[in-house]
Backbone as CSV, one residue per row, in Angstrom:
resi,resn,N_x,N_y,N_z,CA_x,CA_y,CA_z,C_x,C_y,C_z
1,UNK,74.289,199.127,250.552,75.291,198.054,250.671,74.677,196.699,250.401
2,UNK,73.752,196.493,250.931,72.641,195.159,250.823,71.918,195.247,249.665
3,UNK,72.053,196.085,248.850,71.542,196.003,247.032,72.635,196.087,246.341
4,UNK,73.756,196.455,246.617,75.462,195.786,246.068,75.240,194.182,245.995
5,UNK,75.269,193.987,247.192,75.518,192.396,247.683,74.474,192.003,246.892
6,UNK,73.461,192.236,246.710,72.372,191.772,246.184,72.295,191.744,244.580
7,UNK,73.291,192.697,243.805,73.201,192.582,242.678,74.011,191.585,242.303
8,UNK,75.454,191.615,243.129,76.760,191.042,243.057,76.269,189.671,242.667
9,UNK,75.081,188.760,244.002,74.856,187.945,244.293,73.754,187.310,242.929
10,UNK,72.871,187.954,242.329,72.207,188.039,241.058,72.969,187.942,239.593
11,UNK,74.122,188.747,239.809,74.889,188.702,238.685,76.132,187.445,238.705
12,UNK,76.005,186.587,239.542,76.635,185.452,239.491,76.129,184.379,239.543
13,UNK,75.298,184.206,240.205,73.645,183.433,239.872,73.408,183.036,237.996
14,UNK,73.898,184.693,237.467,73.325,184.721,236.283,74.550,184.043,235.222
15,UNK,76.098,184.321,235.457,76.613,183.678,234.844,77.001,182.448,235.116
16,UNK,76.769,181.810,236.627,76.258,180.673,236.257,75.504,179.487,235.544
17,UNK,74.340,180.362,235.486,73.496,180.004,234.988,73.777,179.780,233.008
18,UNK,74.648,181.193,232.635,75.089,181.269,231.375,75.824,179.954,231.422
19,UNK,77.243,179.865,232.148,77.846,178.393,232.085,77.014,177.215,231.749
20,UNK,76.216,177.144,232.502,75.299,176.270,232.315,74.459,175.815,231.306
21,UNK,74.494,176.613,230.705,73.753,176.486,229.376,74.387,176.526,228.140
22,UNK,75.588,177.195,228.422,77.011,177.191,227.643,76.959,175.787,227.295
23,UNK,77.021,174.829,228.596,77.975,173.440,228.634,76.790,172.449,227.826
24,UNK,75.601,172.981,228.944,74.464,172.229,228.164,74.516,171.638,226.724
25,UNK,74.334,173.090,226.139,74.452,173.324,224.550,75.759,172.276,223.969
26,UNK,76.599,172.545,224.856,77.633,172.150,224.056,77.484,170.301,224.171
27,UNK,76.768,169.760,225.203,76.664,168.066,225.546,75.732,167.821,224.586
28,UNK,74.968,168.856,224.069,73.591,168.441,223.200,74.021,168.267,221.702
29,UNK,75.330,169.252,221.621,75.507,169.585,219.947,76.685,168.357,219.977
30,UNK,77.209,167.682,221.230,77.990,166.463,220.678,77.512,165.645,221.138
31,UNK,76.086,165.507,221.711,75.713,163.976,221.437,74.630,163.917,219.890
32,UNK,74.301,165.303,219.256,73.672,165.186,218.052,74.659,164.778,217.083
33,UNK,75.976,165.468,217.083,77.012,164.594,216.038,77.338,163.238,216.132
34,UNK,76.996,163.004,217.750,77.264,161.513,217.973,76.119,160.548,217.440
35,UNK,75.126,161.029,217.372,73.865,160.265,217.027,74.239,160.609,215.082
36,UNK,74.221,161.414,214.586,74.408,161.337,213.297,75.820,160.556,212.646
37,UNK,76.252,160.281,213.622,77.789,159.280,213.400,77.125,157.516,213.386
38,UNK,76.737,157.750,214.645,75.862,156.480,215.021,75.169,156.120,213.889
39,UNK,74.321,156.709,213.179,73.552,156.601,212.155,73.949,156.267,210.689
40,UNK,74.713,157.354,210.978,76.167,156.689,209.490,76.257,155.183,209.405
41,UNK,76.778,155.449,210.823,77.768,153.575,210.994,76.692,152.535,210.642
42,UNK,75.578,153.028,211.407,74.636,152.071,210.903,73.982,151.262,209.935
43,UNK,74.047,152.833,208.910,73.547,152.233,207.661,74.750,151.625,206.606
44,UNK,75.938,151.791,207.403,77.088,151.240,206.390,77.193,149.849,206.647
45,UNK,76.847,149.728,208.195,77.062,148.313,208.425,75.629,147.427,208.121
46,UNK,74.995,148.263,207.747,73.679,147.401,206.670,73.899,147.083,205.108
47,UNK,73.803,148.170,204.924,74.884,148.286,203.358,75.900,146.718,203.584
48,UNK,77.067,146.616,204.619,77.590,145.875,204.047,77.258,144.622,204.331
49,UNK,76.600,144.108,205.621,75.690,142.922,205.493,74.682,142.254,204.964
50,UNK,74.145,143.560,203.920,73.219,143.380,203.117,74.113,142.628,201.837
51,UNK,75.133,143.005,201.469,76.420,142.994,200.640,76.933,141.821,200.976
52,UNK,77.182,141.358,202.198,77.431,139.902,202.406,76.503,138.594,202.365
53,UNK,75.499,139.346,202.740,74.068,138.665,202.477,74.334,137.933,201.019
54,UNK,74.123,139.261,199.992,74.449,138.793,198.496,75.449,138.122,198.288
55,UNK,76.770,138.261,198.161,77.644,137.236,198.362,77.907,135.917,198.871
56,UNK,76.992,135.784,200.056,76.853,134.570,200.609,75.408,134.021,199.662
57,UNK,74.814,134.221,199.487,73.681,133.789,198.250,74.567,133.423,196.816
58,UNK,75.416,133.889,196.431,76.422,134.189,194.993,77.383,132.520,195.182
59,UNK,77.687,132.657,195.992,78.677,131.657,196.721,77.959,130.459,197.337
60,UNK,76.519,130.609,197.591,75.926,128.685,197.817,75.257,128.724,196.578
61,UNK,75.225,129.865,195.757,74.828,129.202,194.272,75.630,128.606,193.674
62,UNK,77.086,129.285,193.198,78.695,128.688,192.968,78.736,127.222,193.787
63,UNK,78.680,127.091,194.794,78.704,125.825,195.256,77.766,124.866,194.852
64,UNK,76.630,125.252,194.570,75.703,124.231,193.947,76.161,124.101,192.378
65,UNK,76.153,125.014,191.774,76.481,124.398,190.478,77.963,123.665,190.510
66,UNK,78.998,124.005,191.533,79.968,123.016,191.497,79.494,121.359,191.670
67,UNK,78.797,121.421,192.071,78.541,119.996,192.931,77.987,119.562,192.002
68,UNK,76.421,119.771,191.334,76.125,119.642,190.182,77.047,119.332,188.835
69,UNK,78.008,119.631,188.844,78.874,119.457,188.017,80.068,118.373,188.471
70,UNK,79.951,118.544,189.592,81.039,117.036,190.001,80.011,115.777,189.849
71,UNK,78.762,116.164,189.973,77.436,115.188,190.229,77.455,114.027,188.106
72,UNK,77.644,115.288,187.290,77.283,115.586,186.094,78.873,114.826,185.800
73,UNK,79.737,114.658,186.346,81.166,114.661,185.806,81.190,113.072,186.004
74,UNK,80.968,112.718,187.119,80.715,111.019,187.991,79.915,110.145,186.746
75,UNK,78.755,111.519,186.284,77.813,110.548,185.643,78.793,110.044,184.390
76,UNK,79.329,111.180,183.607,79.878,111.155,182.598,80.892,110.076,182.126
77,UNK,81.590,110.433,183.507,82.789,109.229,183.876,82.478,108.071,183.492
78,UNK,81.334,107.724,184.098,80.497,106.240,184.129,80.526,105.939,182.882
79,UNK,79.616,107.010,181.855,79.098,106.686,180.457,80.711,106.075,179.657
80,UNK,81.402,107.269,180.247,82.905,107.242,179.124,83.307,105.530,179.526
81,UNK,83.436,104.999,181.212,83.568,104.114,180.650,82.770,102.630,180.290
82,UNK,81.268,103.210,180.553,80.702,102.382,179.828,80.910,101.831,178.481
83,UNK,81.136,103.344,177.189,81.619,102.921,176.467,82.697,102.521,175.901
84,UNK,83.367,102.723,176.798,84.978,102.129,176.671,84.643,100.273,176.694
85,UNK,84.200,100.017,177.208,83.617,98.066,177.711,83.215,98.117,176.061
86,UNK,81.958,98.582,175.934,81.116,98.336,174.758,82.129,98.240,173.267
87,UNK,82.957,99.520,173.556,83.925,99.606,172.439,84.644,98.337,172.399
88,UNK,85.562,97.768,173.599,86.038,96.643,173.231,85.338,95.557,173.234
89,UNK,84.212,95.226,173.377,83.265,94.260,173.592,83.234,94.089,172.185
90,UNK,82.475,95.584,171.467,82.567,95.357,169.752,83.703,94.528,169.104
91,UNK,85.015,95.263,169.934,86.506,94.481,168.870,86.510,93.449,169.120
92,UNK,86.035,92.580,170.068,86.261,91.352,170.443,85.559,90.610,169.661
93,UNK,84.242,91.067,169.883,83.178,90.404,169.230,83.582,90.445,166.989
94,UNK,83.736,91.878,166.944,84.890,91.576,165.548,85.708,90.672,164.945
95,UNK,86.568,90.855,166.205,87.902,89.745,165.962,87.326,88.269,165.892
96,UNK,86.304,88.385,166.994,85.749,86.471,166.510,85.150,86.333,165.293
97,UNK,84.218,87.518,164.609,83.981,87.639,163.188,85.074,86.827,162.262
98,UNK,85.938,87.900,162.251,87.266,88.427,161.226,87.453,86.289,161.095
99,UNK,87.687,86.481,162.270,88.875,84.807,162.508,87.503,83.702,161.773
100,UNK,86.111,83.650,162.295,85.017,83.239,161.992,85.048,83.200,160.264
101,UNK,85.409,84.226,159.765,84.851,84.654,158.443,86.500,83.762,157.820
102,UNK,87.578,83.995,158.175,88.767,83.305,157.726,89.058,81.972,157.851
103,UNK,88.610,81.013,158.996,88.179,79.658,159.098,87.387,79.028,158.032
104,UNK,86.224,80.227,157.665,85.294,79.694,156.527,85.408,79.739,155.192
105,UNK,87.372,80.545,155.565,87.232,80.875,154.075,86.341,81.896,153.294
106,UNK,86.277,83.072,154.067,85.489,84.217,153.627,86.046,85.148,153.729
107,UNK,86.418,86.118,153.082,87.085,87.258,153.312,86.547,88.683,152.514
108,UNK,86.057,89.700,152.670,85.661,90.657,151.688,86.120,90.912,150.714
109,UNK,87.700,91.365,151.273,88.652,91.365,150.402,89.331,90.536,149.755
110,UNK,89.377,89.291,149.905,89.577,88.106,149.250,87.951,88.317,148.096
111,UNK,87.015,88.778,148.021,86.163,88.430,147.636,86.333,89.727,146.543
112,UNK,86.394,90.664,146.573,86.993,91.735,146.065,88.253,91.426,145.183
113,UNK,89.244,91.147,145.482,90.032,90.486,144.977,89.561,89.357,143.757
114,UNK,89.298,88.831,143.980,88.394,87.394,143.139,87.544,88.381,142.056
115,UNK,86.234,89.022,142.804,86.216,89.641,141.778,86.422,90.405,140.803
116,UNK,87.658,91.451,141.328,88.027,92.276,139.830,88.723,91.580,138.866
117,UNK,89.481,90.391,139.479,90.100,89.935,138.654,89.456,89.152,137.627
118,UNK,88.537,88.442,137.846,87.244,87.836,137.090,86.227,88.707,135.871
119,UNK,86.516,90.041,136.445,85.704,91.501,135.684,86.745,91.707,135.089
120,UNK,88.131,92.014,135.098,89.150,92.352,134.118,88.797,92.430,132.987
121,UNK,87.923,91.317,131.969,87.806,91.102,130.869,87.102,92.325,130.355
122,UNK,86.039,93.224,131.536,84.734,93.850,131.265,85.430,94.919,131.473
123,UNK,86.871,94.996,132.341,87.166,96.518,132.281,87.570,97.346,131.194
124,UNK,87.809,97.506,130.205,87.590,98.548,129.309,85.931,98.999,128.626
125,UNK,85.246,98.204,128.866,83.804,98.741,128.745,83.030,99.461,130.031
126,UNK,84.685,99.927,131.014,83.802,100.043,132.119,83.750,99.544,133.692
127,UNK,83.463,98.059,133.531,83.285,97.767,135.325,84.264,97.772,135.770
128,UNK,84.048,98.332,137.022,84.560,98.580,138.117,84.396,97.591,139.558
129,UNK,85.690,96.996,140.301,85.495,96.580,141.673,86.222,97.217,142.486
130,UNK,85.378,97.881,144.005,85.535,98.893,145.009,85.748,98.017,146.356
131,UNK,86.421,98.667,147.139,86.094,97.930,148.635,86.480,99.417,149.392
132,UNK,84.581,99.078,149.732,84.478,100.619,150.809,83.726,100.336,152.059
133,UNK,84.355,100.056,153.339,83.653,100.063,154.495,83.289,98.528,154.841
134,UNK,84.141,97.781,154.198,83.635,96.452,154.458,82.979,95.785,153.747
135,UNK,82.941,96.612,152.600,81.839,96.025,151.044,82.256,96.059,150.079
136,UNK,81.960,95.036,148.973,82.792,95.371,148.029,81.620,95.597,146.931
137,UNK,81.727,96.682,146.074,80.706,97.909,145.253,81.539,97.190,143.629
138,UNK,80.223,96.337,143.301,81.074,96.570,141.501,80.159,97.082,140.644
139,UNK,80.066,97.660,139.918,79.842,98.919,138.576,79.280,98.410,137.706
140,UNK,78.890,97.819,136.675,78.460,97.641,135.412,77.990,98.447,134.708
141,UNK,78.408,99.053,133.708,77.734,100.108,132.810,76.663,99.962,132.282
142,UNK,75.437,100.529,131.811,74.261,99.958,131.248,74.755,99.443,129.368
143,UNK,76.217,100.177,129.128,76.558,99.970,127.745,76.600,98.614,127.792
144,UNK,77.198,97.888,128.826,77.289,96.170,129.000,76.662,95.549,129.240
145,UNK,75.819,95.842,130.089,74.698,95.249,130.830,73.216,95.419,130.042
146,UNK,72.891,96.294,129.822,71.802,96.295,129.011,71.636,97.417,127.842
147,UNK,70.636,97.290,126.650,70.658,98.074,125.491,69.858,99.116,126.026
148,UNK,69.987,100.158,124.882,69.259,101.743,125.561,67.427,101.585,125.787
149,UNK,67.045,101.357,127.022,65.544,101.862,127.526,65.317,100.656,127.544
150,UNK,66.020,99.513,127.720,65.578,98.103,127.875,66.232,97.359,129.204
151,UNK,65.036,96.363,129.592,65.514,95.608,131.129,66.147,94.304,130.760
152,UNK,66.040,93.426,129.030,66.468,92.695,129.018,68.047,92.875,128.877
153,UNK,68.995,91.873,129.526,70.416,92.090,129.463,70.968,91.282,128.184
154,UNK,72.047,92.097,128.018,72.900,91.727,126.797,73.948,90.752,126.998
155,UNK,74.256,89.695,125.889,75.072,88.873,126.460,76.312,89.261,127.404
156,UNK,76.964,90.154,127.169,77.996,91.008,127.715,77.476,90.875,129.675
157,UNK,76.274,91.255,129.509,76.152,91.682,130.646,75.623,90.480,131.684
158,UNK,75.386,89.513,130.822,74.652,88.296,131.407,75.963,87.360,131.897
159,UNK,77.334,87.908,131.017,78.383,87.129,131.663,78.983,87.439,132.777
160,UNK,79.003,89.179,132.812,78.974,89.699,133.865,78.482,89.326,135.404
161,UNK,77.222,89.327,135.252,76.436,88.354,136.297,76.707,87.319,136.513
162,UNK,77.540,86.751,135.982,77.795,85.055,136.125,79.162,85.507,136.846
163,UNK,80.015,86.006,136.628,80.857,86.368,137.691,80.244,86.637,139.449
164,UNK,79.148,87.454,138.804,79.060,87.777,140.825,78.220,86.877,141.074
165,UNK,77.472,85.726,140.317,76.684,84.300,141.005,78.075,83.492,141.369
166,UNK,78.969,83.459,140.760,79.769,82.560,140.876,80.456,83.161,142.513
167,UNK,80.634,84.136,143.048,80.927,84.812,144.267,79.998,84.197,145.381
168,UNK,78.599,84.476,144.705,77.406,84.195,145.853,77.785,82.951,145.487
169,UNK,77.953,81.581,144.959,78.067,80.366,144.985,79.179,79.801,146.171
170,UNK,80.189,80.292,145.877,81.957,80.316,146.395,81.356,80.717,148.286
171,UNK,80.751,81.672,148.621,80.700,82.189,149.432,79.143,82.139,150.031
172,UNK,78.517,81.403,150.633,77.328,81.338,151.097,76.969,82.445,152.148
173,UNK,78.093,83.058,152.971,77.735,83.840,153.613,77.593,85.331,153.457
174,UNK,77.197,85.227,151.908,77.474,86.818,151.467,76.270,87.084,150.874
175,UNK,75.346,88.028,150.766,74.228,88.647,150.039,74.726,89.561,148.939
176,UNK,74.146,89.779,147.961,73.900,90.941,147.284,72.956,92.289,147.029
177,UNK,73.332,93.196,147.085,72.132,94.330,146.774,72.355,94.550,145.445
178,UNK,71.413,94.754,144.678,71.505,94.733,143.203,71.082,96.234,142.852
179,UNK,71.119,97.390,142.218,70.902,98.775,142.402,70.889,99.435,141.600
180,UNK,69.786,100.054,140.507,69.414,99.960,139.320,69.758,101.979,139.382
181,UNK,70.698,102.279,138.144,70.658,103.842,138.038,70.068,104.264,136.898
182,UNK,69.908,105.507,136.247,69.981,106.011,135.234,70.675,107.464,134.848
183,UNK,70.346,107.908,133.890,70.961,109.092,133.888,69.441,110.270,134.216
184,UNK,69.504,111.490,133.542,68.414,112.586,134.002,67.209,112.311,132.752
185,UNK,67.527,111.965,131.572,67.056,111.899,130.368,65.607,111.276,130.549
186,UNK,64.542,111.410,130.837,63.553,111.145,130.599,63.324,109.531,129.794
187,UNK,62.721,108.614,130.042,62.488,107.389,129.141,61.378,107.097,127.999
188,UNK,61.312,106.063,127.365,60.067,106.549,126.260,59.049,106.118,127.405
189,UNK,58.074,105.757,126.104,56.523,105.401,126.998,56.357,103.875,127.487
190,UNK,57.252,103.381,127.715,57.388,102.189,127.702,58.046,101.807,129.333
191,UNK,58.145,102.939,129.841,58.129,102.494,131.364,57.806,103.943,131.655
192,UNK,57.014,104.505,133.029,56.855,105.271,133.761,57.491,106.610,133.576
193,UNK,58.791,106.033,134.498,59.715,107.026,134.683,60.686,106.563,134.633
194,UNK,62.223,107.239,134.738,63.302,106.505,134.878,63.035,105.705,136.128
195,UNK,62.875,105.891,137.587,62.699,104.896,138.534,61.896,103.920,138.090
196,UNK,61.197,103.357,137.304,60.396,102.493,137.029,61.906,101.489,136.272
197,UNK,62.331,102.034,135.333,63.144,101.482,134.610,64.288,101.085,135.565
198,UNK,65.093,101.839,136.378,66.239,101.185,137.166,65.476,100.207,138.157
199,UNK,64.251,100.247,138.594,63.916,99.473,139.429,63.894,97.678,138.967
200,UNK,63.399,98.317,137.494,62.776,97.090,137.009,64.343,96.037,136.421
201,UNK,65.644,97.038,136.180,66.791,96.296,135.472,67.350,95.929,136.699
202,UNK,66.948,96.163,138.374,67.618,95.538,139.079,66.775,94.382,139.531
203,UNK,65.602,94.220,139.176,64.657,92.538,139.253,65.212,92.040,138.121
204,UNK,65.702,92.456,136.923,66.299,91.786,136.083,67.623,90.718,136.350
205,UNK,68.291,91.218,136.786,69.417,91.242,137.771,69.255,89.919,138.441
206,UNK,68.198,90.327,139.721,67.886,89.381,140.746,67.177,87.654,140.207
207,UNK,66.681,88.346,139.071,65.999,86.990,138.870,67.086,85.887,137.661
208,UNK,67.994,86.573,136.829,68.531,85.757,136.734,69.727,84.830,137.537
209,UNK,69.842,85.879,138.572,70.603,85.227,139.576,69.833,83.834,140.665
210,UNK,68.531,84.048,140.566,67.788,83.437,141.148,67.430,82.111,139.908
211,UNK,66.619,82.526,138.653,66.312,81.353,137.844,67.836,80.754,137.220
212,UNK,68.808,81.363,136.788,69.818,80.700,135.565,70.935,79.726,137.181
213,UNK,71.053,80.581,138.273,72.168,80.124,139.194,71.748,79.628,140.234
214,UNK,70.740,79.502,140.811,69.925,79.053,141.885,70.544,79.596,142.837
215,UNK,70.551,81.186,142.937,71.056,81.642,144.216,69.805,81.982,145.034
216,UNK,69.946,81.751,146.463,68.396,81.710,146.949,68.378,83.051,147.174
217,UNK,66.964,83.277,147.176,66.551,84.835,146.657,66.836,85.632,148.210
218,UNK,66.443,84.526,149.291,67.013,85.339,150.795,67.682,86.369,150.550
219,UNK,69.056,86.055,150.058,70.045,87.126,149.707,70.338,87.780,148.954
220,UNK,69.331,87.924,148.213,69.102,89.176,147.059,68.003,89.778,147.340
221,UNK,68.683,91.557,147.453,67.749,92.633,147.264,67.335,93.481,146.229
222,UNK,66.692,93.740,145.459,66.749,94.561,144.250,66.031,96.339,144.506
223,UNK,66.837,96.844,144.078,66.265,98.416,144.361,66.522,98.899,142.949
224,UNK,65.899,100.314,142.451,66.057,101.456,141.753,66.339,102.506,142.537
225,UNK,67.124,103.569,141.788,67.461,105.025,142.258,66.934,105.938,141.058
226,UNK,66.282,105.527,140.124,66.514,106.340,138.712,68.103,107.142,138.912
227,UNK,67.329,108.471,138.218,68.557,109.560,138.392,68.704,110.050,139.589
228,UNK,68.330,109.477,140.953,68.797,110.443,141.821,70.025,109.956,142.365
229,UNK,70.669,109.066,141.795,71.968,109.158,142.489,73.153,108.805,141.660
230,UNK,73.056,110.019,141.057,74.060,110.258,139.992,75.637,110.289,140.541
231,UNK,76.910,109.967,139.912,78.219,109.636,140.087,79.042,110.706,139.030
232,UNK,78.271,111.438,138.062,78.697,112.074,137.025,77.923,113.013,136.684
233,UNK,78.626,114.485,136.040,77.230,115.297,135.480,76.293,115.031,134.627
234,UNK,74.866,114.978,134.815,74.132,114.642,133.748,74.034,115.705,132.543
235,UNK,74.571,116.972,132.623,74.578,118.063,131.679,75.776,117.678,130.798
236,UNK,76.542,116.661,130.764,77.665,115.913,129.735,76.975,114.477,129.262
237,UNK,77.389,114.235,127.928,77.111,112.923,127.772,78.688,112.026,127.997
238,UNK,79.219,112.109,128.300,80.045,111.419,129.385,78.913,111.205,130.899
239,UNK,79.180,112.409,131.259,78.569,111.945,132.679,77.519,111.004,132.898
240,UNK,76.228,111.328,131.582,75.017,110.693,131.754,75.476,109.232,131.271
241,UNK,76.542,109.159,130.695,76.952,107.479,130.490,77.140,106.761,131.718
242,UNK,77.845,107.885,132.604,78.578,106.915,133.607,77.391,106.760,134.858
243,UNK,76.656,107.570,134.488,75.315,107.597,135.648,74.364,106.440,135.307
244,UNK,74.470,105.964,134.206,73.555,104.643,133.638,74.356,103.318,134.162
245,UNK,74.226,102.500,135.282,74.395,102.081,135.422,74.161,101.072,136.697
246,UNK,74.417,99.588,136.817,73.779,99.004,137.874,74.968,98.522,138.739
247,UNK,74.561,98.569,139.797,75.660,98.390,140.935,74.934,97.105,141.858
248,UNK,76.103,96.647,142.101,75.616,95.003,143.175,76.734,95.539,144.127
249,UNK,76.388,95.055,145.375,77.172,95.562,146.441,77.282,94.404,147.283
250,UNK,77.880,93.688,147.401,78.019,92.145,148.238,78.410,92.645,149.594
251,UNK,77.847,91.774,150.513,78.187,91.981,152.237,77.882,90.832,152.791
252,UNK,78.286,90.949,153.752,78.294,89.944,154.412,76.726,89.827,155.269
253,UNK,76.417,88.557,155.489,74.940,87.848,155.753,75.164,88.393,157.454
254,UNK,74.871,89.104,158.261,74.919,89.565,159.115,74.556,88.620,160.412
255,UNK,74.005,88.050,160.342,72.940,86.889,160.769,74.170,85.703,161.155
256,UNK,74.492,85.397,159.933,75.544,84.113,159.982,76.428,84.783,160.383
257,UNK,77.216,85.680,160.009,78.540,86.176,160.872,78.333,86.385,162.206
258,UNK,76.760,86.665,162.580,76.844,86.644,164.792,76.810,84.911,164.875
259,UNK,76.415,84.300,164.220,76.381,83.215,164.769,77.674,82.674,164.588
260,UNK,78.157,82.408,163.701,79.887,82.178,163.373,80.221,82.870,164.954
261,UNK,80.460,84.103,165.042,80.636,84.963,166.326,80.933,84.147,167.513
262,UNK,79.640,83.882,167.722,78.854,82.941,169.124,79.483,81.458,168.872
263,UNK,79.939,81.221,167.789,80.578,79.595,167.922,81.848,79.626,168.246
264,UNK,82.264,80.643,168.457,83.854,80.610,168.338,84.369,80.102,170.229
């Protein structure tokens, strides 16, 4: 009877004990899912602060180059209207020109004017009067102005010149550039090169404007281009005609028009 009781008492002991280890097991296998949950969460919520991290780096860069650019925009502002002042400062300073130059009886285009009409006689051999940019550009053909491979001028062309001394006379505040061309054709032996030759028919130029008219030489410049600055093809003899030729370009004395300027 007392080894009944005794087993009874053993064999409940024992499934206790099973319970027990039942439950155990079972607190162990859900706090291991709980720890591998835990672990999840963890690394997601690194992942995404790592992720905000970047974004917040993305976004005070965006903000710096904004600012930089409002910084860059202020400056700009400034410049735009710096030159906005300067721009009208120029027209002003113009307009006292313009009015300066019309008080004195100077006008480009009045001067332009004057002269084509004075060249008329020369236009079917040719010259030409331009007004480009504030200048007035007149033409002379070398057919008028001078004989083939020579610096001395032909009467034709010497009257010519007496037209644009008579301009520089009329108008003290005007210079001339005097500007010697040719065509591509090679010259004899009797000057260099073609630049030797246009150089030398625009001292031709200058000096009778200087010895026959007493224009003071201040305001005469004399240059050559040879052939490099042709107006026509040199592979035509048309073209190479129209490429032979000397150009005077009258402007205004720059000098005297600020001071005219400043008197007003």
């Amino acid at each position: 009877m007392k080894s009944t009781n005794a087993y009874k008492t053993n064999k409940q002991n024992i499934m206790k004990l099973v319970f027990i280890l039942i439950a155990l097991s079972g607190v162990l296998f859900t706090s291991c899912v709980s720890s591998k949950k835990y672990k999840a969460a963890n690394a997601q919520i690194e992942s995404k602060n790592a992720r905000i991290d970047s974004l917040n780096k993305q976004v005070a860069s965006q903000q710096q180059a904004i600012d930089q650019l409002k910084t860059e925009n202020i400056q700009y502002g400034k410049e735009a209207e710096d030159c906005r002042k300067l721009k009208e400062a120029l027209a002003q300073r113009v307009e006292k020109i313009n009015k300066a130059l019309n008080e004195k009886g100077t006008s480009m285009k009045d001067i332009k004017e004057k002269a084509e009409k004075a060249l008329e006689i020369f236009a079917n051999m040719g010259a030409t009067v331009t007004y480009r940019l504030g200048l007035v550009h007149v033409s002379i053909p070398d057919k008028l102005a001078f004989p083939t491979g020579s610096i001395k001028m032909s009467d034709a062309g010497r009257q010519a010149i007496s037209v644009i001394a008579d301009v520089l006379i009329d108008n003290p505040g005007v210079n001339a550039v005097i500007i010697g061309n040719t065509d591509s054709i090679p010259v004899t032996k009797t000057y260099k090169d073609n630049w030797s030759l246009s150089t030398e028919r625009a001292n031709a130029v200058v000096r009778s404007l200087r010895d026959t008219y007493k224009i003071d030489p201040a305001r005469l410049t004399a240059a050559g281009k040879g052939k490099y600055a042709p107006v026509a093809d040199n592979g035509t003899t048309e073209g190479r005609a129209k490429n032979r030729r000397t150009e005077i370009i009258l402007n205004p004395n720059l000098d005297i028009l600020w001071e005219l300027s400043e008197d007003q």
